[in-house]
N, C-alpha and C positions, 0 to 999 in steps of 0.2 A: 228422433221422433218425426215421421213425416206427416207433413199437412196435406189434406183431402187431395190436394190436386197433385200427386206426389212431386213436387216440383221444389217446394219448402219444405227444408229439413228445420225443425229446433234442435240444438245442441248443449246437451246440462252436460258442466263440469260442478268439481267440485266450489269454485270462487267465482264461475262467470256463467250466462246463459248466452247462448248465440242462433242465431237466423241465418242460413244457409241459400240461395237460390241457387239450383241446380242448372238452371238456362241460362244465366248468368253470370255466375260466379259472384253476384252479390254477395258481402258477408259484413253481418253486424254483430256488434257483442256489447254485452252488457256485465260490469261488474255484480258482481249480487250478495257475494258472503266472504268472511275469513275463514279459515278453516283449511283443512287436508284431506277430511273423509272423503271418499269416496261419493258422488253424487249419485242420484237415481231422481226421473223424471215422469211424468203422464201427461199424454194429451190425447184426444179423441183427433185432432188435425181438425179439428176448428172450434172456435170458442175459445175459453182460457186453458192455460197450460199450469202444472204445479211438477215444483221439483224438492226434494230433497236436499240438501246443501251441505257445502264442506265443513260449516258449522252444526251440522246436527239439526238446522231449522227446515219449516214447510214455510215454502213461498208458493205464490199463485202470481202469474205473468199472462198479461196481453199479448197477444203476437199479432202484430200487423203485417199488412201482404210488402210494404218494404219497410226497414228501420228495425232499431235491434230490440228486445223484448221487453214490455215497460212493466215492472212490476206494482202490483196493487198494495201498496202502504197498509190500508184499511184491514188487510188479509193478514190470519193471525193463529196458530195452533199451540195451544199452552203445553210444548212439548220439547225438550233440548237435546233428545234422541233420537231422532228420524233418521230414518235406512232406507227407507224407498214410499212411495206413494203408488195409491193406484187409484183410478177416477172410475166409480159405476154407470154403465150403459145410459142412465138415465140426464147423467151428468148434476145433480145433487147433494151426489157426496162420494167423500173422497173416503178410501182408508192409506191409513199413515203403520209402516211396521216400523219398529224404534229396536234401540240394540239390546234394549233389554229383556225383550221377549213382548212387550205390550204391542195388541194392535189396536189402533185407535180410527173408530169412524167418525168422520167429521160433516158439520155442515160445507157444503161445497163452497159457499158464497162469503160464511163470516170467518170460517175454520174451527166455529164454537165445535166442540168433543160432547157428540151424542150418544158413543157405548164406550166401553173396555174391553177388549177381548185379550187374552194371555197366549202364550206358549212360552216352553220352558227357556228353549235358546235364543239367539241373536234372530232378527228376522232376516233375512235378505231379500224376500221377493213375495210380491205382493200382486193377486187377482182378480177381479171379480171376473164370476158364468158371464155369456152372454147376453143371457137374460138379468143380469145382474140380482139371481134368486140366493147365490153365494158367494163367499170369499174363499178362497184360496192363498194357504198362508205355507211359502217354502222361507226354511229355519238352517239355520248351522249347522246342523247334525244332520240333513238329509231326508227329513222329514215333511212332507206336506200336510197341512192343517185344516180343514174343513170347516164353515163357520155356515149355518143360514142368516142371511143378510139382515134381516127383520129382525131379528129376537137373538142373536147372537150363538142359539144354541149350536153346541159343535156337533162334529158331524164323525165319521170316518177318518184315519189317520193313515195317510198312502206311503210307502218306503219302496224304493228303491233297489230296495239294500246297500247302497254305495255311501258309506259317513262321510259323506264331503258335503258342501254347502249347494246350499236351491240357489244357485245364483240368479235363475230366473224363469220367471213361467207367463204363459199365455193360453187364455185359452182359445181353443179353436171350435170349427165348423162338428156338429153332428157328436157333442156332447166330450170331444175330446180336450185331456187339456196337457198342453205342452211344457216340460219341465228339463233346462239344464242345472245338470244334474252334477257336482265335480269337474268332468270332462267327457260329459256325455250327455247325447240329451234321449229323452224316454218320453213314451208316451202312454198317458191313462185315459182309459174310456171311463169317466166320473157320470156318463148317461143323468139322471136323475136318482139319485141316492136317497137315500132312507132320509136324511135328514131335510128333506126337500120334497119329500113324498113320493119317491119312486121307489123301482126296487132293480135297478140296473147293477149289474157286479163289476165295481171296478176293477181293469186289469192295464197291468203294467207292461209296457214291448220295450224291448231299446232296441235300436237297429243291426248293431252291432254284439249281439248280448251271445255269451258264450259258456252260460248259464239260465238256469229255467230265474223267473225275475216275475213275480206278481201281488198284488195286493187284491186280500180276497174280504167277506162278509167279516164283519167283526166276531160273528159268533166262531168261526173258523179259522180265525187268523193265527199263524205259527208262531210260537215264542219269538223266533228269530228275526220276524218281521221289525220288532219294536229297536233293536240293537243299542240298546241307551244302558246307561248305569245310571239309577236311580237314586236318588238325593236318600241321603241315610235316615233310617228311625231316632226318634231322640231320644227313645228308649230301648232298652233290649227287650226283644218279642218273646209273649210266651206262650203264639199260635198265630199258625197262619196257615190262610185256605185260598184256593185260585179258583176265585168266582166262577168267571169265565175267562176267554182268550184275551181278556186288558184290563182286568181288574183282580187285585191281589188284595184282602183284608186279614189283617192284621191285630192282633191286641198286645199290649206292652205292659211292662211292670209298674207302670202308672194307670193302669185299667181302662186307658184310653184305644179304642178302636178306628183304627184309620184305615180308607182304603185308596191305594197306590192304581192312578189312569196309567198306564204302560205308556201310552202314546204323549204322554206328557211328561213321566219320570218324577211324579210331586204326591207324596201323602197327604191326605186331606182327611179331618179328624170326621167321623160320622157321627151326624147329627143323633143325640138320644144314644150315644155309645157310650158314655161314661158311664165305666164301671165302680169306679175305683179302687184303690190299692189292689194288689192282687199277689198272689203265689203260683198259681198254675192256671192251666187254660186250656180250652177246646173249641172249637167250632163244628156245628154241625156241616155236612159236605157241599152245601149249598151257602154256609155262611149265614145263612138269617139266624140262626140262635148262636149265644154260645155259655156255655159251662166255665164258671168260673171259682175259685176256692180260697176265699176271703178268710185265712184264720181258722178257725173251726165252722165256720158256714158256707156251705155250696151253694153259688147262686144261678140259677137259668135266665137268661135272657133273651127275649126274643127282640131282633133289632129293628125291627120295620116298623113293630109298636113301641117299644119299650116296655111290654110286659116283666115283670120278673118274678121269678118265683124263688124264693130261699127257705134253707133247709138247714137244722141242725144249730145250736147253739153259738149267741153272740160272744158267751165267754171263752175264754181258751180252758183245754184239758189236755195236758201235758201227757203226749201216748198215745190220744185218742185222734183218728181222722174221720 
């Protein structure tokens, strides 16, 4: 990581941090963690420096123009899974991705955890815009994740198509942001996206690409985009409708209604969906109702209210549907 005056490098391993002078060959190091994991570090090249550690921890270090990096005791993120860090424009605050899929915004100064944000797989690499109006979150599976900065809401979900890991991304000048990618690196014009208030369409180039390679409007995105196998039902389905291009809903023989984020790969039960018990099932084409046949009684529901209408006798009559 170089410092403003490209001259100091800092150097995050996983067990040590080190200070680098390029005109010199000055070189300081500092022990910092146990551990083997792999490290990952941030720094703007001046002010504090935060890294990831071979123990899974978030430290924050001073770096001085000579001597080796003094870490800040005081500094402290209640998390034993960190994968990488990455520090917002502003310098305020940090997000921390962990291997569990969590990405954690932090105060810059105490490392007190101000949101929660998710994705499914391991995180590897971690962004904010320039403007620091989002995050940018590349995952295991080849995925990049879209957060707005302020309120967490997610955004757009960018592929590659290549299932190898985000090992790393940046973003650059004029709305672009850069992403290795497996063994490759790609570029996406993420411009101002819907979840940020624009209406830019992201697309995808690799330099080398020897196939057509894009990520397009959510309403229009190809099955094939999403490339995941999705965490299984806990029940067996007894309907199921494809919203749109990243949502799939569902009803199960516990009359419960989940709807599956493609870009995520996780069922999530719908609030006001429970049906209960159930024998058969329907959804209308759009999903907002569905037809359900509880025993001898038809029931309609509509899902956005929970209106329901039912039909036909609570007792059973043997013959009769």
């Amino acid at each position: 990581l170089p410092a403003a005056d490209n001259d100091l490098l800092l150097l995050v391993a996983a067990t040590h941090v080190a200070s680098y002078r390029l005109s010199t060959g000055a070189f300081h190091v500092r022990a910092a963690a146990d551990g083997v994991a792999l490290g990952g570090g941030a720094w703007h090249g001046t002010g504090p420096a935060y890294a990831a550690l071979g123990d899974r921890s978030v430290a924050k270090f001073d770096v001085p123009a000579d001597g080796p990096p003094v870490r800040d005791s005081a500094f402290t993120v209640d998390t034993s899974d960190a994968r990488c860090v990455a520090i917002a424009p502003d310098g305020r605050t940090i997000a921390v991705g962990t291997n569990s899929g969590a990405v954690l915004l932090c105060d810059a100064t105490t490392g007190a955890i101000l949101r929660r944000l998710s994705v499914r797989h391991a995180v590897w690499s971690i962004a904010f815009a320039r403007d620091g109006s989002r995050l940018f979150v590349g995952e295991r599976a080849g995925r990049i994740h879209e957060f707005r900065a302020t309120d967490g809401r997610e955004g757009p979900v960018r592929s590659a198509m290549v299932p190898e890991p985000v090992w790393a991304l940046g973003a650059g000048p004029d709305g672009l942001l850069i992403a290795n990618v497996g063994h490759s690196v790609h570029t996406f014009d993420v411009g101002r996206s819907a979840v940020a208030g624009g209406a830019a369409l992201p697309q995808a180039t690799r330099p080398e690409a020897t196939r057509p390679q894009a990520s397009l409007p959510q309403d229009s995105l190809p099955l094939a985009t999403w490339g995941l196998t999705p965490e299984p039902l806990p029940e067996a389905p007894k309907a199921v409708v494809m919203r749109d291009h990243r949502t799939v809903r569902a009803v199960c023989s516990d009359g419960v209604v989940r709807d599956l984020d493609l870009g995520r790969g996780r069922w999530e039960p719908l609030a006001g969906g429970a049906l209960g018990s159930l024998t058969v099932a329907g959804f209308t084409p759009d999903g907002r109702a569905v037809a359900s046949l509880h025993g001898a009684v038809l029931a309609i529901t509509e899902l956005d209210t929970g209106a329901r209408l039912e039909i036909g006798s609570s007792e059973s009559h043997s013959g009769r549907t």
